[in-house]
C-alpha positions as CSV (number, residue, x, y, z in Angstrom):
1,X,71.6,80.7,134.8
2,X,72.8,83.0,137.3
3,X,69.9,83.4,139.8
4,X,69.7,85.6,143.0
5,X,67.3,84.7,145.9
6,X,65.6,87.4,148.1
7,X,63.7,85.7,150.8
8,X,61.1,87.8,153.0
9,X,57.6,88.3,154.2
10,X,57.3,92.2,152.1
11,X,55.1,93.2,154.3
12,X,54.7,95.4,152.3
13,X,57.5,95.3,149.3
14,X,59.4,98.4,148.9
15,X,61.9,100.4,147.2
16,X,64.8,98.8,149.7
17,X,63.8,95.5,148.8
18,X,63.9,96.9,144.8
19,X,67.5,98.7,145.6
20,X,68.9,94.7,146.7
21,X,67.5,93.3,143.8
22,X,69.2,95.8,141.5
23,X,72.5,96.4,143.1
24,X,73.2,92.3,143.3
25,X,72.1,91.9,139.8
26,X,74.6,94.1,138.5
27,X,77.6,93.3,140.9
28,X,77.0,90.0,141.0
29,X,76.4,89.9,136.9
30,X,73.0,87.7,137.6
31,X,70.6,87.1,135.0
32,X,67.7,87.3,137.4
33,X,66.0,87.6,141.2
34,X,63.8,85.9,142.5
35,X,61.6,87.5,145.4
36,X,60.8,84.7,147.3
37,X,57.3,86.0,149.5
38,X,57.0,84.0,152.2
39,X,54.1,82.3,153.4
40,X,55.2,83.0,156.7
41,X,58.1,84.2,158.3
42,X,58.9,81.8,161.7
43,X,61.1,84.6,163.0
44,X,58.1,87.8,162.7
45,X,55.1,88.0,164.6
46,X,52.0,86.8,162.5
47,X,49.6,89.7,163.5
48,X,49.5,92.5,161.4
49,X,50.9,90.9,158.4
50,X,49.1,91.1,155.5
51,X,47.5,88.7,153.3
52,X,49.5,86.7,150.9
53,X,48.2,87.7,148.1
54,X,48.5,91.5,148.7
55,X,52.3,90.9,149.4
56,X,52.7,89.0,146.4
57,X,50.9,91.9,144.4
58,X,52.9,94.8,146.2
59,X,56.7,92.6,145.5
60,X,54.9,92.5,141.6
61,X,54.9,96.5,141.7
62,X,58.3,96.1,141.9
63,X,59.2,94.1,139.1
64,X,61.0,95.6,135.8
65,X,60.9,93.0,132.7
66,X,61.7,89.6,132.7
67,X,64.9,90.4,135.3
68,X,62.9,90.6,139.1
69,X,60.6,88.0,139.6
70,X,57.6,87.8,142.2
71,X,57.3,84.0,143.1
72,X,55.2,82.4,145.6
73,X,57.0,78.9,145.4
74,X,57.6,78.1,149.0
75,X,54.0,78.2,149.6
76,X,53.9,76.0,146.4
77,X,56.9,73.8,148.1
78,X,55.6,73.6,151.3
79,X,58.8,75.1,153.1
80,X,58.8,77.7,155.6
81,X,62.3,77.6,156.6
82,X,65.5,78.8,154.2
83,X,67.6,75.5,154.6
84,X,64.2,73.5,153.6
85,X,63.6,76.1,150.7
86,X,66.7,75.6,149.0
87,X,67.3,72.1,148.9
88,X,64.3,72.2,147.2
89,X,65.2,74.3,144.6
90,X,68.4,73.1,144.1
91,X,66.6,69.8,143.0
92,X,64.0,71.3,141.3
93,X,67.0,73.5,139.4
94,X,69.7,71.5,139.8
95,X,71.9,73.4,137.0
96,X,71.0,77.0,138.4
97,X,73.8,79.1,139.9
98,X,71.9,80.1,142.9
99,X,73.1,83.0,145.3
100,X,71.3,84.2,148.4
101,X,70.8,87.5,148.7
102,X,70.4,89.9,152.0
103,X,70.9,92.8,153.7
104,X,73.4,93.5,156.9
105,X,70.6,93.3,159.4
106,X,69.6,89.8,157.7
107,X,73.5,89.4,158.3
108,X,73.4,90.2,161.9
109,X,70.1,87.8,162.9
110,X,71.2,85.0,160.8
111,X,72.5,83.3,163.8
112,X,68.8,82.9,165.2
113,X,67.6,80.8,161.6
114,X,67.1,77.5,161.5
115,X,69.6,74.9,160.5
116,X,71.8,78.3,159.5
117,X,74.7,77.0,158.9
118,X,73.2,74.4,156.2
119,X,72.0,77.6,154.6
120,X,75.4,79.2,153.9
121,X,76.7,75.6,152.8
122,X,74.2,75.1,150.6
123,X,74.3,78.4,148.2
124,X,76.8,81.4,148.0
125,X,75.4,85.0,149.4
126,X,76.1,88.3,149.0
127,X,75.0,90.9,151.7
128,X,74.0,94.4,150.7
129,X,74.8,97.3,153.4
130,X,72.0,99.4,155.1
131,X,72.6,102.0,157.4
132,X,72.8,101.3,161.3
133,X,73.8,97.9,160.7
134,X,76.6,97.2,158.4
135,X,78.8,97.7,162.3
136,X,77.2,95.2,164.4
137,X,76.3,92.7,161.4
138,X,80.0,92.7,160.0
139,X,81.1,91.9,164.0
140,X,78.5,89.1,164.8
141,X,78.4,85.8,165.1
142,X,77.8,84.8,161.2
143,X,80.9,86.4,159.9
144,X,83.0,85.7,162.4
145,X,82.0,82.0,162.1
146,X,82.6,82.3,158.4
147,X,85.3,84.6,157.9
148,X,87.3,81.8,156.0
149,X,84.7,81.8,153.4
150,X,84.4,85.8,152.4
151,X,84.9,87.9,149.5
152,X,86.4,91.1,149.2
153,X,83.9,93.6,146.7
154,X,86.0,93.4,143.9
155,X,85.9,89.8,143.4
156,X,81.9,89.3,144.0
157,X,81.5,89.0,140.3
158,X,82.9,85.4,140.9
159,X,80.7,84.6,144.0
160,X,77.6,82.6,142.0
161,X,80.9,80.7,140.2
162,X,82.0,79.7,143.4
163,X,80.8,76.4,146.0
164,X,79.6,77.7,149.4
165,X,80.3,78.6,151.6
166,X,81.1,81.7,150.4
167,X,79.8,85.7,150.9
168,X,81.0,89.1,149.6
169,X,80.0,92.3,151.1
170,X,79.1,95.0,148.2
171,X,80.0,98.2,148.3
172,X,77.2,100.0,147.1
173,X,74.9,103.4,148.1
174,X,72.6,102.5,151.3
175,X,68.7,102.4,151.8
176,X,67.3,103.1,155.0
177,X,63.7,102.2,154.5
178,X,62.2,99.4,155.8
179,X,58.4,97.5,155.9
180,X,58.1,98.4,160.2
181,X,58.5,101.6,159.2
182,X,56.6,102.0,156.3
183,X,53.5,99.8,158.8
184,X,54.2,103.0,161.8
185,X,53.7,105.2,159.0
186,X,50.7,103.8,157.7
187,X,49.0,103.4,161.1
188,X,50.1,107.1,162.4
189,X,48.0,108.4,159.5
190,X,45.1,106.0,159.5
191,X,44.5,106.2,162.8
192,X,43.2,110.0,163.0
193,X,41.0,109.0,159.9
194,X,39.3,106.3,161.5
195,X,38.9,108.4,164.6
196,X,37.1,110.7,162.5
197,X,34.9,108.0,160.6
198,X,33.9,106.8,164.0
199,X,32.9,110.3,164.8
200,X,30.9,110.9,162.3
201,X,28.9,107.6,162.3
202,X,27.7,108.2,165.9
203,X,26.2,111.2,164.7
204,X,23.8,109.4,162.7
């Protein structure tokens, strides 16, 4: 099998997370997704994130048939850290075609990851453009460092065929939302309710 691998905290999932998932599976002809939900993300500040199980439930309103999978396996592994993650599952799956999957400002911090250059040795990855940082991500440190190793558009169909390292950028229609936003937006309107609540209750 040809399996794609979107790592991240969804905090909460969304419909940019949903527009990766569906733009690598049909340019990079994978039979599935995986939404990895992290247990915890090293890199993000712990306070405000939300409860495992509601991220795991919001990345599962997501999901359309058997092709996007919610998983919670590197809580089940015991791996907080990518490099960690996938040699496990390349043990645990050893004849699966894994690719990683991201998008350009995943691109542009992938310098600050732990161990990241096992990461793009161990599995292929594909990198899906969003809008302010497709620039600065395609100019960093990462694809610089690995410009031997890339893929023009065209040819990502091979990229899951191939032995990393090795990374396409896909041309493809770009998706500005993102979970900080979607939190801001959240608290901006919650906040006037709970003003009001409080209100109210010292009226009683």
């Amino acid at each position: 099998m040809r399996i794609g691998l979107l790592g991240g905290s969804f905090n909460p999932a969304h419909e940019g997370h949903r527009h990766v998932a569906q733009v690598s599976l049909r340019r990079l002809r994978l039979d599935q997704v995986w939404l990895l939900v992290s247990p915890g993300n090293p890199l993000k500040r712990q306070d405000g994130m939300a409860p495992m199980l509601e991220r795991l439930e919001s990345a599962r309103a997501l999901t359309e048939g058997r092709r996007i999978i919610v998983t919670a396996i590197e809580q089940q592994l015991g791996t907080r850290y990518t490099a960690d993650t996938l040699v496990a599952l390349r043990r645990l799956f050893p004849r699966v075609q894994f690719v990683w999957l991201m998008g350009s400002d995943i691109l542009a911090e992938l310098p600050y990851w732990r161990h990241w250059l096992e990461v793009v040795r161990a599995v292929p990855f594909a990198v899906v453009p969003r809008p302010t940082y497709n620039r600065r991500a395609l100019a960093g440190r990462a694809a610089l460092r690995l410009r031997h190793a890339f893929l023009p558009a065209h040819a990502a169909v091979c990229l899951a065929d191939l032995p990393a390292p090795a990374w396409a950028f896909l041309s493809a229609s770009q998706n500005s939302i993102s979970a900080t936003a979607l939190r801001a937006a959240y608290s901006s309107t919650a906040a006037p309710h709970a003003t009001l609540h409080a209100t109210l209750g010292a009226g009683r």
